[in-house]
N, C-alpha and C positions, 0 to 999 in steps of 0.2 A: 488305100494303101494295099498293097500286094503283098503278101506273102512269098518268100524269097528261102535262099539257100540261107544264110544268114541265121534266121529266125528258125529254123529246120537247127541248125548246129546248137545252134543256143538253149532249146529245149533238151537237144540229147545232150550237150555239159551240164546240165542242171540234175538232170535224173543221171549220169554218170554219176557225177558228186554224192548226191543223194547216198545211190546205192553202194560205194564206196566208203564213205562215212558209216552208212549200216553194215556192212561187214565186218569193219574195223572196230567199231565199238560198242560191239554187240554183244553181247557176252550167250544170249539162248540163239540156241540154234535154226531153230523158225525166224526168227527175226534177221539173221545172217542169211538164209535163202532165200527170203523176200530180198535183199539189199544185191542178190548176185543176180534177181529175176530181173531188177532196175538200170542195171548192168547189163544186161542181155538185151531189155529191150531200148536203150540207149544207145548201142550198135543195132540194132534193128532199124531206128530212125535213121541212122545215118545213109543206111547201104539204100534206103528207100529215095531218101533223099538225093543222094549222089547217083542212084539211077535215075531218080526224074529231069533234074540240071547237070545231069552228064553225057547227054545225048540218046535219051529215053529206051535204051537198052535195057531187056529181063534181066540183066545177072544179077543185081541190089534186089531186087526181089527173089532171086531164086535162094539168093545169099539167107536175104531176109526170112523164106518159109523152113529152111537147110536150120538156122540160128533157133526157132520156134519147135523145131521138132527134136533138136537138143534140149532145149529147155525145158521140152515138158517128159523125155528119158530121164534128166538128170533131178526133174521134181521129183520121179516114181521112186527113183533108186534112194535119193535124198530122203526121201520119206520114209522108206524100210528103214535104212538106218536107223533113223531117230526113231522110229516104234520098237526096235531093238534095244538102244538108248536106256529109254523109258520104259522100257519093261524093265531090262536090269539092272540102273538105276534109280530112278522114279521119277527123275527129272532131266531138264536136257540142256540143262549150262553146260555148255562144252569148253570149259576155264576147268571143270570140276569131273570132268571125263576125261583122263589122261591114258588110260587102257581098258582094254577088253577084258574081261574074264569070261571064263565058261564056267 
């Protein structure tokens, strides 16, 4: 059995869902950027994929390395944040973090 476009989509709606569900019902905020990392790399599979059986053209991978180096800006930034968070709150339910103070 081959492995196929098919099977290629089916894994990125699975980890779409996945990390989808984890954002949504997630109430700590690590646990919400993992679910948007799952998210990311679900469009990662795909542009991979639709460049392999779409006439093996770089751009699904140029897309794909372009998507990766977003993800790992938006992990840095993501993460100051919530060490800011958690300094001045002491924790990082973001249900329970409604504004900033100084």
């Amino acid at each position: 059995m081959e492995i196929g476009l098919n099977h290629y989509l089916v894994v990125s709606a699975l980890l779409f869902t996945l990390g989808l569900f984890g954002v949504i019902s997630r109430k700590h905020a690590i646990m919400v950027l993992m679910g948007l990392e799952l998210i990311l790399n679900a469009a990662n599979i795909n542009f991979v994929a639709f460049a392999k059986y779409g006439g093996m053209n770089m751009d699904g991978q140029l897309a794909a390395v372009f998507v990766i180096i977003l993800a790992a800006a938006e992990a840095a930034v993501a993460l100051a944040i919530l060490l800011k968070i958690f300094h001045h709150f002491r924790h990082v339910n973001i249900d329970e973090v409604n504004q900033m103070k100084e």
